[in-house]
BANU-242167 format. One record per residue (C-alpha): residue in one letter; z, y, x. Coordinates in steps of 0.02 Angstrom, whole numbers, plus 32768, in hexadecimal, padded with zeros to 4 digits. Layout:
AZYX ...
***
This chain:
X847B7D617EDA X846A7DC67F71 X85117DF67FA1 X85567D407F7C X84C37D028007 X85067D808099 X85927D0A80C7 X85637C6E811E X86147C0480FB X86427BC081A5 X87087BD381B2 X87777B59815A X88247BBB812C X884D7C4380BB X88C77CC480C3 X89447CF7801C X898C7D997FFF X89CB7DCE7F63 X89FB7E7D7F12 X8A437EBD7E6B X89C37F1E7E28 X89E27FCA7DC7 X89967FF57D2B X88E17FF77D0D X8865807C7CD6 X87EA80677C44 X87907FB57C3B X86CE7FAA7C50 X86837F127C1F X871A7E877BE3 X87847E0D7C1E X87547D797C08 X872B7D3F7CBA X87597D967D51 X87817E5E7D63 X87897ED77DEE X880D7F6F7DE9 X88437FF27E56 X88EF80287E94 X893980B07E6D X88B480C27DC5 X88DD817F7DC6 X893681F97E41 X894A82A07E78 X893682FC7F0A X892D83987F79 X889883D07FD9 X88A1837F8080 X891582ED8040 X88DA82538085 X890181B8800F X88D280FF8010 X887C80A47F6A X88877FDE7F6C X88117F7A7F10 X88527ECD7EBE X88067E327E5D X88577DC77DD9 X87F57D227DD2 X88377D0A7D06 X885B7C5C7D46 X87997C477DA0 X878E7C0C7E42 X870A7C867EA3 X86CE7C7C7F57 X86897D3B7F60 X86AB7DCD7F21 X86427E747F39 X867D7F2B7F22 X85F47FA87F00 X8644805F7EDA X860881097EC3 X868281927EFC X867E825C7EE7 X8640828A7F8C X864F83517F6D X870D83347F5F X873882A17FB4 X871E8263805C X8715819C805B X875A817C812D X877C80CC8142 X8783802C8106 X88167FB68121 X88107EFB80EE X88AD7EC8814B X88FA7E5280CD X887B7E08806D X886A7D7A801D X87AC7D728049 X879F7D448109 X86E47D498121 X86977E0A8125 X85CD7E3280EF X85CF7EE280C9 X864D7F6580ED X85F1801780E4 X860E80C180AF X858781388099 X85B881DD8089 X84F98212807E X850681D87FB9 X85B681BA7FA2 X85B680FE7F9E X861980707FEA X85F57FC67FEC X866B7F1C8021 X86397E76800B X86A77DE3803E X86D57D2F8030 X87307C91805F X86EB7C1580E1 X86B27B6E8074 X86EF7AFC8033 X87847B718013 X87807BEC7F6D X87FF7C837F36 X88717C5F7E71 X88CA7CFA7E67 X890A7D837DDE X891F7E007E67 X88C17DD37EFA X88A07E6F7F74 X87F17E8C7FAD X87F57F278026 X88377FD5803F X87EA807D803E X881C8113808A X880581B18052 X881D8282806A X880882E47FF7 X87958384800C X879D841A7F79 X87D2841C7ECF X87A983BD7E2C X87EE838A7D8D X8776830A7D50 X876682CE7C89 X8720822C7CCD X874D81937D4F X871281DA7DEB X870D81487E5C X86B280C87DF9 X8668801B7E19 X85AB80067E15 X85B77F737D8E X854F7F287CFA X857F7E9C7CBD X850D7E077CF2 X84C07E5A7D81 X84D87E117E1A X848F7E8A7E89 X852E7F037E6C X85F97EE37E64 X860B7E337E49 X866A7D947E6F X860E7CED7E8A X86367C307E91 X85A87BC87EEC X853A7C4D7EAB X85637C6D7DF3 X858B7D2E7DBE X864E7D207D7E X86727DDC7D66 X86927E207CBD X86E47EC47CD7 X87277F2A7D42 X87A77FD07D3D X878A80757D78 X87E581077DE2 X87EC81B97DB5 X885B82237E3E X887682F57E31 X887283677EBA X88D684187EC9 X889E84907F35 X881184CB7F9A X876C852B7F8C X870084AE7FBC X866D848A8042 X85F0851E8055 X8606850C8118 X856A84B68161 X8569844881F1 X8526849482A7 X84A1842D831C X84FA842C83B1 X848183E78425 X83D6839583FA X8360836584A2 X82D3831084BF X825482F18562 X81E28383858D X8154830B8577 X814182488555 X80C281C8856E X80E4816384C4 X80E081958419 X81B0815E8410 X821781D88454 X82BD81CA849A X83388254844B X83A7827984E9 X842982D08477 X844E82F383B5 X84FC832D8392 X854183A48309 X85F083D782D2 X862A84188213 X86CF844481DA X86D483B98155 X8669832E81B5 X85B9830681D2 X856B82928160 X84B28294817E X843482AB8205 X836C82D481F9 X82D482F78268 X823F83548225 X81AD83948275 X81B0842A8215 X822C84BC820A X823A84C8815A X82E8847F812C X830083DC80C7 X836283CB8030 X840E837A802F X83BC83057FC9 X830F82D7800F X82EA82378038 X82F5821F810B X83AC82478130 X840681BE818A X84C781A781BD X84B381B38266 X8461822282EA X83A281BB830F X83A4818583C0 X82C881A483AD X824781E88354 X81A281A28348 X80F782098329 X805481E782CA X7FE3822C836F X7FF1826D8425 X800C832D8443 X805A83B48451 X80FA839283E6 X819584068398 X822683AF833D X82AE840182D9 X836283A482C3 X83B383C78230 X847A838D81E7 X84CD8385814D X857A836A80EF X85B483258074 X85B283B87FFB X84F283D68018 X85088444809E X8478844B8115 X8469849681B4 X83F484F7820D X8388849C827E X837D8496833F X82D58475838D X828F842E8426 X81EE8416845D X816A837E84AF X80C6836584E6 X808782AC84DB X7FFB82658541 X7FE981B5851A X7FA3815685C8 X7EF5810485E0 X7EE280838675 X7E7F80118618 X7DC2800A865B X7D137FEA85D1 X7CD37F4585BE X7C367F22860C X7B967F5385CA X7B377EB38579 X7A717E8F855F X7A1B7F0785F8 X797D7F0685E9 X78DB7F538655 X78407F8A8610 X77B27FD68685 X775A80538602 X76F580AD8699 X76C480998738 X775981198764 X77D480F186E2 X784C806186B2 X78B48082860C X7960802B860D X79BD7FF1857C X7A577F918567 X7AFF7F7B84D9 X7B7E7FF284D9 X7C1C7FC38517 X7CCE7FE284D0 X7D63802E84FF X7E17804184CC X7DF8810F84C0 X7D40812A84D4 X7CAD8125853F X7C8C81AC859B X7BD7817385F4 X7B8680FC8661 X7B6380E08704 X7AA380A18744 X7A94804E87E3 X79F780288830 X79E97F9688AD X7A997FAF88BA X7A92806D88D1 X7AE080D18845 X7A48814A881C X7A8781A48776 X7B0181BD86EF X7ADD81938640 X7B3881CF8596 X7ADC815F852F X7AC0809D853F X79F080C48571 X79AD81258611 X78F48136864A X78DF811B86FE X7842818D8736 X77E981D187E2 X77D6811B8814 X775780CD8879 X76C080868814 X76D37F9F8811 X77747FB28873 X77EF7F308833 X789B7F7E880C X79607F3387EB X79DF7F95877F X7A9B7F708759 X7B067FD586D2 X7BB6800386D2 X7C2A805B8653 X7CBA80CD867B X7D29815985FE X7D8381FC861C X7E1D819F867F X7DAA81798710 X7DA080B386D1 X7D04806A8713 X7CCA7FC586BE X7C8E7F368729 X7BBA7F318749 X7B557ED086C2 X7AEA7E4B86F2 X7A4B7E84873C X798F7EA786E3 X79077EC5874F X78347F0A871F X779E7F328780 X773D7FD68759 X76A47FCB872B X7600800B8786 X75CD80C68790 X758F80FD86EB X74FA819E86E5 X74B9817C863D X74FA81D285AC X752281978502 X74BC8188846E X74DE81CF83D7 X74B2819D8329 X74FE819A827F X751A823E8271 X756D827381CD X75DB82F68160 X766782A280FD X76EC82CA807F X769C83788063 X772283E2801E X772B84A67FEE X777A84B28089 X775D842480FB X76F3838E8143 X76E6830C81A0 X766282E38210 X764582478260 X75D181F582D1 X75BD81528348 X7595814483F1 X754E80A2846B X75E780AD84EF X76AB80FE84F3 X769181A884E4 X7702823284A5 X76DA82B98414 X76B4836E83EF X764F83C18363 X761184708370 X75E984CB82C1 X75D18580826F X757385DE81EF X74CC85E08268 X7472856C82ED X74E485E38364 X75808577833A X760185F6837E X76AD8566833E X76C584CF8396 X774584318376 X77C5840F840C X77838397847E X77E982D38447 X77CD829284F0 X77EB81EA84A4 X7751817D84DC X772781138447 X768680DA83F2 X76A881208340 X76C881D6832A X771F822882B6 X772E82EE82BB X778D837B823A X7740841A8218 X77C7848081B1 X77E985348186 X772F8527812D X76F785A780A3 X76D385828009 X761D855A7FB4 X75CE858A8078 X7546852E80E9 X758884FF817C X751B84BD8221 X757A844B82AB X753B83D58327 X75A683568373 X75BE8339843D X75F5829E8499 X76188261855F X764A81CB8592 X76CF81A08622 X765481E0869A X764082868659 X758382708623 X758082BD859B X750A82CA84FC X74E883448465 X7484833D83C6 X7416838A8354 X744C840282C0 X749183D8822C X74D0842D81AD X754A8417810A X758684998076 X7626849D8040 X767684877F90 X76B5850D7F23 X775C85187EEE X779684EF7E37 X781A85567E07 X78C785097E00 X7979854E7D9E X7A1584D77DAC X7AC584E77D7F X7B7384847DB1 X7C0784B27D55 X7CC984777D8C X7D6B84937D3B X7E0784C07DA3 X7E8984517D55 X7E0583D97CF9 X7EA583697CB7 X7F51836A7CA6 X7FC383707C0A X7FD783C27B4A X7FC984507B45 X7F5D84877BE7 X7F3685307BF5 X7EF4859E7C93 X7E5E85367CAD X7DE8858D7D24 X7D2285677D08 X7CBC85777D8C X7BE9856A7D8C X7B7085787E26 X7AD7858F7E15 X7A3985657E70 X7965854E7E87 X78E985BD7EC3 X78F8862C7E38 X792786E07E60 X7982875A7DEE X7A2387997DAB X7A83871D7D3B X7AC887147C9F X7B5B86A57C7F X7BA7865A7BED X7C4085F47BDA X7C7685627B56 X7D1D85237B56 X7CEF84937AF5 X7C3D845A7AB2 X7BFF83B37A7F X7B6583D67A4F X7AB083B97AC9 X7A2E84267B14 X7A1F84DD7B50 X7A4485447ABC X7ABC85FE7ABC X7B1286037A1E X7BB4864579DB X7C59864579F4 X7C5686417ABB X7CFA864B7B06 X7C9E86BC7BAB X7BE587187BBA X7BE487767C6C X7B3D87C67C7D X7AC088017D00 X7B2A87BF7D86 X7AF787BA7E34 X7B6387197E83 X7B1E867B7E78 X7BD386327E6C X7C32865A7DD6 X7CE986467D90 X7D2586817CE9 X7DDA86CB7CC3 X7E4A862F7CBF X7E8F86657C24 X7DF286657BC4 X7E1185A87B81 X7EE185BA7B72 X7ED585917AB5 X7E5985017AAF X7EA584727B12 X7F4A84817AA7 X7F4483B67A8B X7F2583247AE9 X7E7683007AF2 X7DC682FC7B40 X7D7483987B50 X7CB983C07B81 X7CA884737BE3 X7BF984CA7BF0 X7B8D854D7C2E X7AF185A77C17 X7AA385FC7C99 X7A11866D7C98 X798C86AF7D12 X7903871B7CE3 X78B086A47C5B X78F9860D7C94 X799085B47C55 X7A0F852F7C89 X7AB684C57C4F X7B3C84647C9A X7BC684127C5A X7C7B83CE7C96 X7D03836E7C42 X7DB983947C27 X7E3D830C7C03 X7EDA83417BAF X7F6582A47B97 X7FF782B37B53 X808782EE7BCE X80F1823C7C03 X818682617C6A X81AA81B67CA6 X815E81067C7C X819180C37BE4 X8165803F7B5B X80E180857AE5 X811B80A77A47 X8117803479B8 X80878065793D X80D380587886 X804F7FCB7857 X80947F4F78E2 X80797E9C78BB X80F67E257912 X80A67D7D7966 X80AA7CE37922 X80927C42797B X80E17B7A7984 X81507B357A09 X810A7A7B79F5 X814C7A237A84 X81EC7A487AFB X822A79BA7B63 X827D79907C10 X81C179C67C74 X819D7A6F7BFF X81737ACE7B67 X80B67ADF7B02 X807F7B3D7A5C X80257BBE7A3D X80537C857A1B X7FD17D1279D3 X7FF97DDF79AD X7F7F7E18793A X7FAA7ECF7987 X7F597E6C7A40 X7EBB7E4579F6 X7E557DB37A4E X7ED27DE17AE6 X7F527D6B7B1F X80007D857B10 X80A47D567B86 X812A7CD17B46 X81CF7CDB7B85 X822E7C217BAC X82E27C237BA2 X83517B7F7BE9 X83F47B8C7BAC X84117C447B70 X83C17C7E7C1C X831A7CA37C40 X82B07C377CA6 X82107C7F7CB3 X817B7CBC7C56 X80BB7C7D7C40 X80217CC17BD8 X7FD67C8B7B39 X7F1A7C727B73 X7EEB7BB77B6E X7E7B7B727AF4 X7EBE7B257A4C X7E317B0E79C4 X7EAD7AC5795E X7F127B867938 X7E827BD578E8 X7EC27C087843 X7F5E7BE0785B X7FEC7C577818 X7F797C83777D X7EFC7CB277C9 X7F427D25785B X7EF57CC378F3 X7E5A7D017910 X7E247C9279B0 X7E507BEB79F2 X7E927C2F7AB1 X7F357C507A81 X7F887BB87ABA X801E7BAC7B54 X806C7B217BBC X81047B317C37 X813A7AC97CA1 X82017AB37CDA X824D7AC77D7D X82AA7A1B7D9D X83557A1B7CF7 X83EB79D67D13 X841A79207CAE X846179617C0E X844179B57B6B X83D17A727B86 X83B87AE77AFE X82F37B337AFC X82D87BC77ABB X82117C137AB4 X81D57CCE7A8F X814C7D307A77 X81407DE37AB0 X81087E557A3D X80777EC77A59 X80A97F627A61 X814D7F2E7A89 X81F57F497A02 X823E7E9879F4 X82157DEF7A26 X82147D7379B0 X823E7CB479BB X819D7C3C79AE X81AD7BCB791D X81F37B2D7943 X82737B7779BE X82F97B5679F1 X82DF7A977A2B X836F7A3A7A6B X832979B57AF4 X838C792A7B55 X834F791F7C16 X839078637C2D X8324783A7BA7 X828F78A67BB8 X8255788E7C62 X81DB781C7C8A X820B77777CDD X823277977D9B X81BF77717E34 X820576CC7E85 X828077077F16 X822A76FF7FBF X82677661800B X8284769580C5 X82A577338124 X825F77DB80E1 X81F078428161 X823578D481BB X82217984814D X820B791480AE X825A795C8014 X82DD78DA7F92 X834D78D57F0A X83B378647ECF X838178057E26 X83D978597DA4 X840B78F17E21 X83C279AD7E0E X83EA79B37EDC X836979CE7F3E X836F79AB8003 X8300799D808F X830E791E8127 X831D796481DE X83237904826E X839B78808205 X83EA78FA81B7 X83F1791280F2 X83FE79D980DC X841F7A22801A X83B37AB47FFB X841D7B157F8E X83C27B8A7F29 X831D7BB07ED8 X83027C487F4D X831C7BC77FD7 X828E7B5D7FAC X82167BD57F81 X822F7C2C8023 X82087B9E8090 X816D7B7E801C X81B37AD47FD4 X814D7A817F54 X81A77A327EBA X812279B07EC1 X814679887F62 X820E79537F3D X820A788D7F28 X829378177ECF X831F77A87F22 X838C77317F22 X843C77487F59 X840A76A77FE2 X8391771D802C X83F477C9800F X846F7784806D X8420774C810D X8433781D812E X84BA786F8170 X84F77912811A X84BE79A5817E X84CE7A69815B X84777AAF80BE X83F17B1A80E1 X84137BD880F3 X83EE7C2E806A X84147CF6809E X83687D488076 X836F7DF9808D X83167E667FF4 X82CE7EEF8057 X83427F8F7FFC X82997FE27FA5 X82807F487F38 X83377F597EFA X83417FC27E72 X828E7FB87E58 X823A7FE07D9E X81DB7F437D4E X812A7F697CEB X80907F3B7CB3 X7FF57F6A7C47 X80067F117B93 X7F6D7EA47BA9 X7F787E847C62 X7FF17E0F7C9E X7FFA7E477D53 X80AE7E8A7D6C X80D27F247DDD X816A7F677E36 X817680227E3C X81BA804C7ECA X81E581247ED5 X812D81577E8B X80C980BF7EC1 X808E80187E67 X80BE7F8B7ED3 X80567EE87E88 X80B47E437E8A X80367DC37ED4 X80867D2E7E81 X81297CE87E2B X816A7C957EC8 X81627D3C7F18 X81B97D877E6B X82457D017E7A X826D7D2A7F3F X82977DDD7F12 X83037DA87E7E X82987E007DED X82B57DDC7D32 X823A7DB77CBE X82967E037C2F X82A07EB17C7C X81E27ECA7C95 X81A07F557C24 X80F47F6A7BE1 X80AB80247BFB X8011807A7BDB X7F6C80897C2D X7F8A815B7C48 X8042811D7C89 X800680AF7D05 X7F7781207D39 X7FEA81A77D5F X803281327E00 X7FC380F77E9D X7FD4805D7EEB X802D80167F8A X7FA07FF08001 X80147FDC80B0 X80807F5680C2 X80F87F1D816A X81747E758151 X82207E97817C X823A7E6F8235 X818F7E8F826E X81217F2882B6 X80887EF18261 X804B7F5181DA X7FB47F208154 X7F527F8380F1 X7F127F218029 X7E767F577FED X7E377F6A7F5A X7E277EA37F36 X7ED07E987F75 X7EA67E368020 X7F137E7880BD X7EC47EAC8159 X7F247EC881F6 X7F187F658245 X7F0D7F4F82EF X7F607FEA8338 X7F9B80B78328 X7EEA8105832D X7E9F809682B0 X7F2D80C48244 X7F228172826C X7E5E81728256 X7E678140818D X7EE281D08176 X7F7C81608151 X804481958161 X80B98115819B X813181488111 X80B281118098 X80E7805F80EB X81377FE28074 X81B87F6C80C3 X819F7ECB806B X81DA7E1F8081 X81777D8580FE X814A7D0F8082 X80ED7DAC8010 X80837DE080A0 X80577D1D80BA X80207D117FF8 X7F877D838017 X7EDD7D388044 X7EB17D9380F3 X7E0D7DF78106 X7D9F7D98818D X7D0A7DE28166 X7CDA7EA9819F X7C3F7F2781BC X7C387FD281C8 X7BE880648152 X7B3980798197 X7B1D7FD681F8 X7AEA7F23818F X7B3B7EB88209 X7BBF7E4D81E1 X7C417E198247 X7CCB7D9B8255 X7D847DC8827F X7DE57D458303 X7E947D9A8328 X7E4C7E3E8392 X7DC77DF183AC X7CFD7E198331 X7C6D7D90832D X7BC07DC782F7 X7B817D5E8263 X7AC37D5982A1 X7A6F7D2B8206 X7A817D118142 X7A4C7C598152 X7AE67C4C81D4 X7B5F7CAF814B X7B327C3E80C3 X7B4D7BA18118 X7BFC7BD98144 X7C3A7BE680A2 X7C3E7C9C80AA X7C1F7D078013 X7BD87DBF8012 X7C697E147F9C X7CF07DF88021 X7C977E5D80AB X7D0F7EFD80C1 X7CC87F8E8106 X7D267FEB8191 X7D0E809181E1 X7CEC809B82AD X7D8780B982F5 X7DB8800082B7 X7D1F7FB582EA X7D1F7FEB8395 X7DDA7FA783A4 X7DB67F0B8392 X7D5D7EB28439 X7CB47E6F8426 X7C967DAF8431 X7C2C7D1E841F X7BA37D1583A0 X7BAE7C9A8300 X7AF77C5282F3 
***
């Protein structure tokens, strides 16, 4: 439908023209409705001719208000130049394109409502065409992109409704000529020297060819792109936009229309993105006097939109040092002398943050007595370590002298940390030895203290053999060969090593037995890899496969282990194949009237798994729901085949027409091969007599944005400012997130008290990835995907299904290897907007707030997925954030993070522990601090 929606009908005339049309190539599809053809169906020409090919509809006695012509055209020997719709009986133009990139031309047109085109020979446009080199094809050559039903390729519509049933093809010969080898020349491709933006401006881009140029591309590398990779556009790009600042080269490259590419011209740029924005201000300065000549200053780090690159300390106003970290210790002051400090932040662009508030302390009175020790002790003794701690009366800081005699000879390096507790490492110990050490301590005002000897052995060290062992592929597809094994070993155990090799062993423990597939002895390298062609004849099916290895050294012995998974090679997604002992479902259609459709459906093949039921209204599909509600009363049924009672299904209708319908229920069969009809179906049901008796009509006027039908009428409208405005199609209302609950029942008293307005627009433009995109899902998983090149795109709900014009019945069921072979899309940006959202793994968005924190989680902005507004809006936003190695949560406001101070205060929000996302430091720091939540 989205070529009938890209005219919005405002004119009200029409023009006629009428031809005699020649003969007509080879049908495809019938006649039956309406039928494209081309004129002349065959010709023949010389190279260089230049002829013109008209396109033409006969209605077969339809009236039709579009028409769209999608064609494919031999772009190695034909040129495709203009298009010329002068003439036509179609006065409204939507598309009129020609890519010469993949040979395809597209014109879609229509007449202004309420006027519509009757014709046997009504002209749509002209094309114009030169022809290049020579070719006698044994097949049409210019060909319209047609199946019949589909209304996403050549088509005619009325109001809507698909009316093309065939069309005819062309098939022209050319004499002459070699061909295109010539490729196009770069002419001129400049750019600025330097740039202070990540978007540059391309000053120039031109090229010539002898032919024509028909595509233009911007790498930043020099090796040349295929004619046919994915990036060429039709015109030269007026920018280029990179993933970080720096020193820059880009390379222009053209092509033609035979697949000629050219060689590339370069030019060069350095960017340096700007930074003018100053820190915020440091938070929470504090004072503390520890001596009577020291004041230790502490206060929260600030932020800034690059980094922090220190701090400044004033004192009474005075700036008196520099710091890099949010602390400093003030010292050489004067013994109870009261002091005031202020704190400001600045980075590497000179940007100075305003001064914090002030924090003020007094020192305290001069100190001569030193500390006193106790609690000496040796802890987590170790073959080659220990700790030794020890406490003290007063802030002091730490050393410990030791060695093998009361002389000491070692010492620890002096933590001038003044603290109460000490804690001190003595490493690079020997084995089974008795050590001596005495610890030393001196508070802020140097008085310092030492005491006795003590003294502590050391462990001795048990001997220790390890072994890891990899394999270089450990997967991939029947058969593999050239699998390298690789072992490392380690421990304290010295020798030379024996290795040997398994290719495949199930069995447990250390044990050497025969066949091994490798035995490398008295080997000197503690890393290992055996011949890759050792296991070539082993992994000849698909499979799991357990590796191993034995090492020895000297006495001692050790094993490792690693697996190898060997599937069976799938070259695309496809249904699994039908086992020969497939049981078809069975299951009851027991109720189908004017609100929906219940029963039950089971697959033996599913097991206690549900399975999906396809509803069809009148020959055409009108959507699909799962067989997974509880029904006590199916147990049994079928002799015996139903093995649990959840197996039941309702459906429930969009609003039908008055009239006679025709239901039709499957089930789908698991695996899939056909799709049989429920028992009980078809039912025939009659709306006027089904549906429950109306609401009473509101009595007086309807409130603005309120949604009505008419009793007995499937036309829905919605009131605006005294207007009554039809919304014309389902993609309509499920765009504007309309509710059929929400539609209420009137009278023709009050339907009438509204003026008729405009119908609401109903163009929605399908972003051009989702277009031809593959359907799929896992067989017992209803979640539907969209592959999209080689990623699984998940499709959050059906509203969002229905808006980009999916069908039900072309959703196939693949594997679990199949759809592990494909990653997921994780970043997402709406059409017509710059931001872009990344989905975790529970499939909430997050917005990333700018380049570096994009940059800083290693994404690439072609791994981007355009999608539609109303998808991004049907994901649940993620509020809730902390980062790897701090527990505090925090909550996300727009730019803006709030500290959540305690659990009690998280559990009275309503908040709930799984949706905390963890995010790295680059994204934390973007976003500015603010209030507390307590």
């Amino acid at each position: 439908m989205k070529k009938y929606f890209l005219i919005v009908f405002l004119l009200t005339f029409i023009i006629g023209f009428f031809v005699v049309l020649p003969a007509q190539a080879a049908l495809v599809g019938n006649t039956t409705q309406a039928t494209l053809s081309l004129s002349p169906a065959t010709g023949s020409y010389n190279a260089n001719d230049t002829f013109q090919v008209s396109i033409y509809i006969n209605t077969n006695g339809r009236t039709i208000d579009t028409v769209a012509a999608y064609l494919s055209y031999d772009r190695v020997h034909f040129s495709a130049t203009s298009i010329d719709v002068t003439g036509s009986v179609f006065t409204m133009q939507a598309e009129n394109i020609i890519d010469p990139i993949n040979g395809k031309i597209k014109i879609t047109r229509g007449i202004p409502y309420p006027s519509t085109v009757n014709s046997s020979n009504g002209l749509v446009a002209r094309i114009n065409f030169t022809a290049l080199s020579g070719t006698t094809p044994s097949s049409d050559n210019l060909t319209f992109d047609f199946a019949p039903g589909d209304a996403n390729q050549s088509n005619a519509f009325l109001a809507g409704v698909p009316l093309l049933s065939g069309v005819y093809n062309g098939l022209y010969t050319v004499s002459g000529g070699t061909g295109d080898t010539t490729a196009p020349t770069v002419s001129a491709f400049t750019i600025p020297s330097t740039a202070t933006s990540l978007t540059v401006s391309i000053s120039s881009f031109a090229a010539t060819d002898n032919v024509g140029v028909s595509g233009y591309m911007i790498t930043e590398t020099a090796t040349a792109p295929s004619a046919s990779a994915t990036g060429w556009s039709a015109s030269a790009p007026t920018s280029y936009t990179f993933a970080s600042a720096g020193s820059k080269t880009l390379y222009a490259w053209t092509k033609d229309a035979a697949g000629n590419v050219s060689t590339s011209r370069s030019a060069s740029v350095t960017v340096t993105l700007p930074d003018n924005q100053a820190p915020s201000i440091p938070t929470s300065l504090s004072a503390t006097a520890v001596s009577s000549s020291q004041i230790n200053l502490s206060w929260t780090a600030s932020t800034d939109n690059v980094g922090i690159s220190g701090y400044r300390i004033y004192r009474s106003g005075t700036q008196i040092a520099t710091s890099a970290t949010n602390s400093y210790s003030n010292s050489g002051l004067s013994a109870s002398t009261a002091y005031t400090y202020t704190v400001a932040a600045y980075d590497a662009a000179g940007n100075v943050s305003a001064q914090s508030t002030a924090a003020s302390a007094t020192t305290q009175a001069s100190d001569t007595t030193p500390p006193s020790i106790s609690a000496v002790a040796a802890t987590s003794v170790s073959a080659n370590s220990a700790t030794i701690t020890w406490t003290t009366n007063e802030a002091a800081d730490s050393q410990v002298e030791y060695g093998l005699t009361t002389s000491y000879g070692s010492q620890t390096a002096l933590n001038a940390s003044l603290v109460t507790a000490h804690s001190v490492l003595l490493s690079n110990l020997s084995a089974s030895t008795l050590y001596h050490f005495r610890v030393k301590s001196k508070d802020a005002t140097s008085n310092l203290t030492t005491s006795v000897d003590y003294t502590l052995t050391t462990i001795a060290v048990a001997p220790t053999l390890s072994v890891t062992l990899s394999a270089n592929p450990n997967s991939g597809t029947a058969p593999l060969s050239e699998v390298g094994l690789t072992a490392v070993v380690s421990g304290n155990i010295t020798d030379n090593i024996n290795y040997t090799f398994y290719c495949n062993r199930s069995d447990t423990g250390i044990n050497i037995t025969t066949p091994y597939q490798g035995k490398y002895d008295n080997q000197s390298q503690t890393t290992y890899s055996a011949p890759s062609t050792i296991c070539n004849s082993t992994y000849a099916n698909a499979g799991t496969y357990t590796a191993k290895v034995v090492v020895e050294r000297g006495t001692y012995q050790a094993e490792a282990r690693t697996q190898i998974t060997v599937s069976a090679a799938v070259p695309s997604p496809s249904p699994s194949p039908t086992p020969s002992t497939n049981s078809l479902p069975v299951g009851w259609l027991d109720k189908a009237d004017a609100g929906g459709v219940a029963g039950w459906a089971y697959d033996l093949d599913a097991g206690t798994s549900p399975i999906d039921v396809h509803v069809y209204i009148d020959g055409v599909i009108a959507g699909a729901t799962t067989a997974n509600l509880p029904r006590p009363d199916i147990v049994g049924a079928a002799d015996g085949a139903v093995k649990d009672a959840n197996h039941g299904f309702n459906y429930s209708f969009p609003v039908l027409s008055a009239g006679t319908h025709r239901i039709n229920v499957y089930a789908i069969n698991t695996p899939v091969d056909t799709n049989p009809e429920l028992t009980g179906s078809p039912k025939t049901i009659n709306v006027s007599s089904d549906i429950p008796p109306s609401p009473s009509p509101s009595p007086g006027p309807i409130g603005n944005n309120s949604l009505v039908r008419l009793i007995d009428d499937t036309k829905v409208y919605i009131i605006e400012d005294g207007q009554r405005r039809w919304i014309p199609t389902l993609d309509t209302f499920v765009a504007n997130g309309y509710s059929w609950s929400d539609v209420q029942e009137v009278d023709s008293s009050v339907f009438n008290q509204y003026s008729e307005g405009q119908p609401l627009p109903v163009a929605i433009e399908i972003p051009s990835a989702h277009a031809n995109a593959a359907l799929v899902r896992l067989a017992n998983n209803p979640r539907v995907y969209a592959l999209i090149g080689t990623k699984l795109h998940w499709i959050p709900n059906p509203d969002v299904f229905n808006l980009y014009r999916y069908q039900w019945s072309k959703i196939k069921v693949i594997t679990a290897n199949q759809f592990n072979q494909y990653s997921q899309t994780r970043l997402l940006r709406a059409i017509g907007d710059t931001k872009v959202y990344y989905l975790n793994t529970k499939n909430q968005k997050k917005w990333i707030i700018n380049e570096e924190v994009f940059a800083s989680y290693g994404n690439k902005w072609s791994d981007v997925l355009e999608v539609l507004p109303q998808e991004i809006d049907a994901y649940q936003s993620v509020l809730l954030v902390k980062t790897v190695d701090n527990p505090k949560v925090y909550l996300l406001e727009g730019t803006t993070k709030r500290w959540v101070t305690t659990e009690q205060v998280f559990a009275q929000l309503g908040y709930k522990w799984e949706d905390v996302d963890t995010i790295n430091l680059t994204e934390f720091n973007a976003f500015t601090e603010g209030a507390v939540i307590e």
